[in-house]
N, C-alpha and C positions, 0 to 999 in steps of 0.2 A: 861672680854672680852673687854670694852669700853677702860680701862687703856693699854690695847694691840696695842688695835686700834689707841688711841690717840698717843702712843710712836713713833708709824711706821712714824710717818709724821712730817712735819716740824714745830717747834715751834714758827715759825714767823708766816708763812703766811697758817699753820694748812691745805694747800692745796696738796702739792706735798709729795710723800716718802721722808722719812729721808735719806741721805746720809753722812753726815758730821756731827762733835759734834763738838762743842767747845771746845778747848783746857782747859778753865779758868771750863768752869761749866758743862760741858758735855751737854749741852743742843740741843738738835736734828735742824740741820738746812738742806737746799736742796742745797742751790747755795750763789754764791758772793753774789748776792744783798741781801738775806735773810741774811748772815753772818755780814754782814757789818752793816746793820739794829739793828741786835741783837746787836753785839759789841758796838754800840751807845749809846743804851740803858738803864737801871739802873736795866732789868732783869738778867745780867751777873754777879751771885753774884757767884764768885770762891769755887768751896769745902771746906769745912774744912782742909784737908790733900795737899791740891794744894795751901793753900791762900798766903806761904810764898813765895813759887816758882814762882806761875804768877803776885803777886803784884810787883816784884820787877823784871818782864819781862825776864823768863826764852830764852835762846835761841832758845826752840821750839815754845814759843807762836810767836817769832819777826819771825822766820821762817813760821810759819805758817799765821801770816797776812802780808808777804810779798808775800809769794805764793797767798795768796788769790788777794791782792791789785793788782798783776801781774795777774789778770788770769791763773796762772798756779797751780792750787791746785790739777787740776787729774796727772800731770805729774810731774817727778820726773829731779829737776837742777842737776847741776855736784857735787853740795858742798850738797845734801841731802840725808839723809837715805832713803827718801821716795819714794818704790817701785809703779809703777802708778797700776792703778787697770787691769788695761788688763795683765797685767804680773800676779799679784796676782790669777787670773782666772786660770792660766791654774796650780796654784800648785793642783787644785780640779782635774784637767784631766791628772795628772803622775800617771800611773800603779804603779811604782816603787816607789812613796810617799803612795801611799794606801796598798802595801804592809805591807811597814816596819811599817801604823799605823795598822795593825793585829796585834802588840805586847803587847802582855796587859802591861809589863814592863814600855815600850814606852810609853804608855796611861797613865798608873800613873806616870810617871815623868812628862807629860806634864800638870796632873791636879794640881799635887805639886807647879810648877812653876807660875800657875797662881792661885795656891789661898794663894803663900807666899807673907806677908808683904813685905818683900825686897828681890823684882824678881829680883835684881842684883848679889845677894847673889846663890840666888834659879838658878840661871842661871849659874854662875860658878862650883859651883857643879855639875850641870849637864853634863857644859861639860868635867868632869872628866870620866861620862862616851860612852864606845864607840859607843855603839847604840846611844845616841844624839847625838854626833860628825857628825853620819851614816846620823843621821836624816836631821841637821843642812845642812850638806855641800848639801843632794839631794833637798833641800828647794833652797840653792841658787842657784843650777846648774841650777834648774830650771826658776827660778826669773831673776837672771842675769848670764847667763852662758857666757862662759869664751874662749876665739876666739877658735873657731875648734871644743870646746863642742858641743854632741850631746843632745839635750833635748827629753826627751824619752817620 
């Protein structure tokens, strides 16, 4: 119960909920200045599996301490993947996404993908089929939908 407890919150300043992990070590942080703090630090020891990729400054970690250093880490620039979190909100409030996850089918592809080694892999195959195609596209209709689309 305490290790639950302690996870939920920030590991700088062990006061606020967690919101953010580190890119290098996944270590739970709240805000910039906690980020920035930690990143300083000598507790940011990178994964095993991450060490080769962030030592040598993948494009997502320069991406993500630029967003951070900019103030803009809940919102997404023009050149990033990165959906902000008020859009991410409402894939929970699409009838039409809670549908198609009644598909037990659906439900085991999607645990497949996230418990394979190489989710790039695990991802392509997927979208060989049609029901994650179904899935994928009413995920972004919703997230970023597309001038004139209606968001259900």
């Amino acid at each position: 119960m305490e290790a639950m407890k302690k996870a939920a919150v920030c590991a700088v300043c062990a006061l606020s909920p967690r919101k953010y992990k580190c890119p290098a070590c996944e270590s739970p942080y709240c805000s910039v200045e906690c980020y920035k703090v930690h990143k300083g630090s000598s507790n940011c020891t990178p994964k095993p599996n991450t060490a080769a990729v962030t030592s040598a400054g993948s494009p997502l970690d320069r991406r993500h301490d630029k967003a951070v250093d900019n103030n803009t880490y809940d919102g997404a620039d023009e050149d990033s993947d990165q959906v902000p979190p008020t859009r991410l909100r409402l894939l929970d409030e699409s009838a039409a996404l809670r549908a198609l996850l009644d598909n037990p089918h659906l439900r085991s592809l999607l645990v497949e993908i996230d418990s394979a080694q190489d989710k790039a892999t695990a991802m392509r195959l997927a979208m060989q089929e049609p029901l994650f195609v179904e899935f994928a596209d009413r995920c972004l209709s919703v997230v970023a939908p597309a001038d004139g689309e209606r968001e259900d």
